[in-house]
N, C-alpha and C positions, 0 to 999 in steps of 0.2 A: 349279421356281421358280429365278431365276436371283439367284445372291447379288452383293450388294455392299458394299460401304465404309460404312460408318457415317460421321456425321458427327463422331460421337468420335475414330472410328477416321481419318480424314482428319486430322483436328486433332492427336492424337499423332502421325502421321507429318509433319507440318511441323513439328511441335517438334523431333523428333529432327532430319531436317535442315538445321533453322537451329541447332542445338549443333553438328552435325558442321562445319556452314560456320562457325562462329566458330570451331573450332578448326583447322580445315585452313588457311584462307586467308591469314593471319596470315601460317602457316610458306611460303606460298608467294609470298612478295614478296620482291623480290629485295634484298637488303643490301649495298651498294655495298663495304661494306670489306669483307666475306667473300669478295665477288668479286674485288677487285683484289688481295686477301690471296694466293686459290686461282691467279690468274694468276700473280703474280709468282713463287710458287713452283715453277709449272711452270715457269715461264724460268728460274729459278736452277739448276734441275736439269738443266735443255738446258745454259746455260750450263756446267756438269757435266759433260755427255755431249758435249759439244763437247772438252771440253779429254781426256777420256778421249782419245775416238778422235783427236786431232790433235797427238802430242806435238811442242813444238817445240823440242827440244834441236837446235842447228846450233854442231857444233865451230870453224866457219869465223866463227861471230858472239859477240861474247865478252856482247853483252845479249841475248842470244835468251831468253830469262827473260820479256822483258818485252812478248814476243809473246803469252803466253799469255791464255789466251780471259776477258775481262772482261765482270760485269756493273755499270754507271755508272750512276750518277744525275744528272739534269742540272735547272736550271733555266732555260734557254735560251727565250727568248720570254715569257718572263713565268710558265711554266709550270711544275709536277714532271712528268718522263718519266726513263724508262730507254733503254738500249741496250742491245747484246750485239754488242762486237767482239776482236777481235785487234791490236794495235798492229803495225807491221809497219817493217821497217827499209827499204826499198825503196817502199812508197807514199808519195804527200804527206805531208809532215810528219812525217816516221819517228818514231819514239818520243813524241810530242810529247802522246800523253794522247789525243788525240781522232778519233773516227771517219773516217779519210782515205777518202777516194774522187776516183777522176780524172775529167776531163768529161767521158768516155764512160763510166762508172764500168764501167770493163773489168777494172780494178782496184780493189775494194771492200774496205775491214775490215771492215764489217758483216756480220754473220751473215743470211745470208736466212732470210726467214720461212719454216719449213716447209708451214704451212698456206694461205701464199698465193704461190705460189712467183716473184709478179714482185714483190715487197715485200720489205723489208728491216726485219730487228730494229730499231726506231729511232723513235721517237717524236714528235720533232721535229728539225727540220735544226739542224744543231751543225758546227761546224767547217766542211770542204771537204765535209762531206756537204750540201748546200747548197738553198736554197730552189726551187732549178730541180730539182728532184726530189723536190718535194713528194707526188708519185702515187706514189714507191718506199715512203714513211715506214707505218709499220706504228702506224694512229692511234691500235689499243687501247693502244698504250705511250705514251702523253699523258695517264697517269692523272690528271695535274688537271681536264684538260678532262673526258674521258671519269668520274671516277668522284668527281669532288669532294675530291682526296688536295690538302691547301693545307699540309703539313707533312711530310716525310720525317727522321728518326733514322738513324744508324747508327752503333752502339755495339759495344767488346767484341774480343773477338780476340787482346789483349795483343802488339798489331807496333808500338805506338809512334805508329801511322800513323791521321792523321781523315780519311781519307779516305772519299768516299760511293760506295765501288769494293769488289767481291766477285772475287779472280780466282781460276781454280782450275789447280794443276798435270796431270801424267798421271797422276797416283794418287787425284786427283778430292779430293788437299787443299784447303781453301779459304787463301786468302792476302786480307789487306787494304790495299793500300797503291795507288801511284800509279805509270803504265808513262809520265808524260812526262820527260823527260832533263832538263830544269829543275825537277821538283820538289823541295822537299828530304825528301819522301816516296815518294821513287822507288824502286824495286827495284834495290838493289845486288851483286844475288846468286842463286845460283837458290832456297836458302832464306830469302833476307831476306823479310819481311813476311808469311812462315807463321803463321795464328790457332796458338792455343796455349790460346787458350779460345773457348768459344762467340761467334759473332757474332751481334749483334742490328739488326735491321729494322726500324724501327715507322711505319709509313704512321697519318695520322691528319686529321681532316677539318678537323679546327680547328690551331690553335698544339700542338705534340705537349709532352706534362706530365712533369715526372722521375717516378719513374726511368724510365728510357729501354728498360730490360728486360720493362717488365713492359705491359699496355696500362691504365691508369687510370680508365679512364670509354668510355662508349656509342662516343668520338668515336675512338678508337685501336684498333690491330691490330695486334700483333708476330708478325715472323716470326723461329723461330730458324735457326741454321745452326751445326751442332755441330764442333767441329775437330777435323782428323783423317778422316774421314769424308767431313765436309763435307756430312750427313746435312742437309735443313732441309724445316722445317714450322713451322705454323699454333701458336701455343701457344692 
């Protein structure tokens, strides 16, 4: 005689899996600030491993300091996005703050993207990185667009400096201040503008709330980045 399912027994099993699907599915949607959270911190840590392997001490350059590898916040187009470059004394615009690239961009400060290797760190065009190279721009870093971020923070560090810039030496210190030669938060030094305390990041989907350390409500995300180390993550 060949067995089968009870009708009880059919009915408790769709019970059980409409409890396990209420509880699974939930955890599996995606959360827009967790993601742009999760990215951005992998870019800070590239940004990190960029300035590891690329020291740029140049005896022959008395601001070579202010080549070191940055990551920027911009609102350029109406938008929040980031970059990740080098300032450089010999591209357009040398020192001047912002991602130079020439028209053949043969010479780039941008960091390429590693994962798409005709693409460039860069969000939206800024500077002489410029709208005719729209297909270079690396559009996950357009996080207003791409993830709904309508408010960036950056807090902490004790350099004196508000700037919305992360740079880091070869020792993979973080620094907060500004690499253009008209700021008056510019790097005067190879250790001016060294954190000295933790720096804070807080990407948020609305208006971002004080304090600026901690995230307040559903609508915020900090990230920290510890000094010295230059350690950073998700709190």
């Amino acid at each position: 005689m060949k067995k089968a399912f009870t009708l009880l027994e059919l009915i408790f099993i769709i019970v059980v899996v409409g409890i396990l699907a209420a509880v699974i599915v939930p955890n599996t949607r995606t959360n827009p600030l967790q993601e742009v959270a999760v990215q951005l911190v992998s870019h800070i840590r590239y940004t990190q491993h960029l300035a590891l392997m690329d020291d740029k001490f140049d005896a022959n350059e008395h601001l070579w300091f202010r080549s070191r590898w940055q990551l920027a916040f911009s609102t350029a187009g109406g938008t929040n996005s980031y970059m990740i470059f080098a300032d450089s004394p010999s591209a357009v615009g040398a020192y001047d703050g912002n991602p130079g690239a020439n028209n053949t961009y043969t010479d780039v400060e941008v960091a390429r993207n590693p994962a798409k290797k005709d693409k460039y760190l860069i969000g939206v065009a800024f500077g002489s990185f410029n709208n005719s190279a729209i297909n270079k721009l690396s559009k996950e870093l357009d996080i207003g667009s791409k993830y709904g971020i309508s408010d960036i923070t950056v807090s902490g560090g004790s350099t004196g400096s508000g700037a919305k810039r992360i740079l880091f030496d070869y020792l993979g210190r973080p620094y907060r201040g500004n690499t253009s030669s008209t700021s008056t938060a510019a790097l005067n030094s190879a250790v001016d503008k060294v954190a000295t305390s933790a720096i804070y990041v807080k990407l948020c989907s609305d208006t971002c709330s004080e304090p600026k350390t901690s995230a307040n409500n559903a609508n915020e995300i900090v990230i920290k980045i510890e000094p010295e180390t230059g350690y950073s993550h998700i709190l």
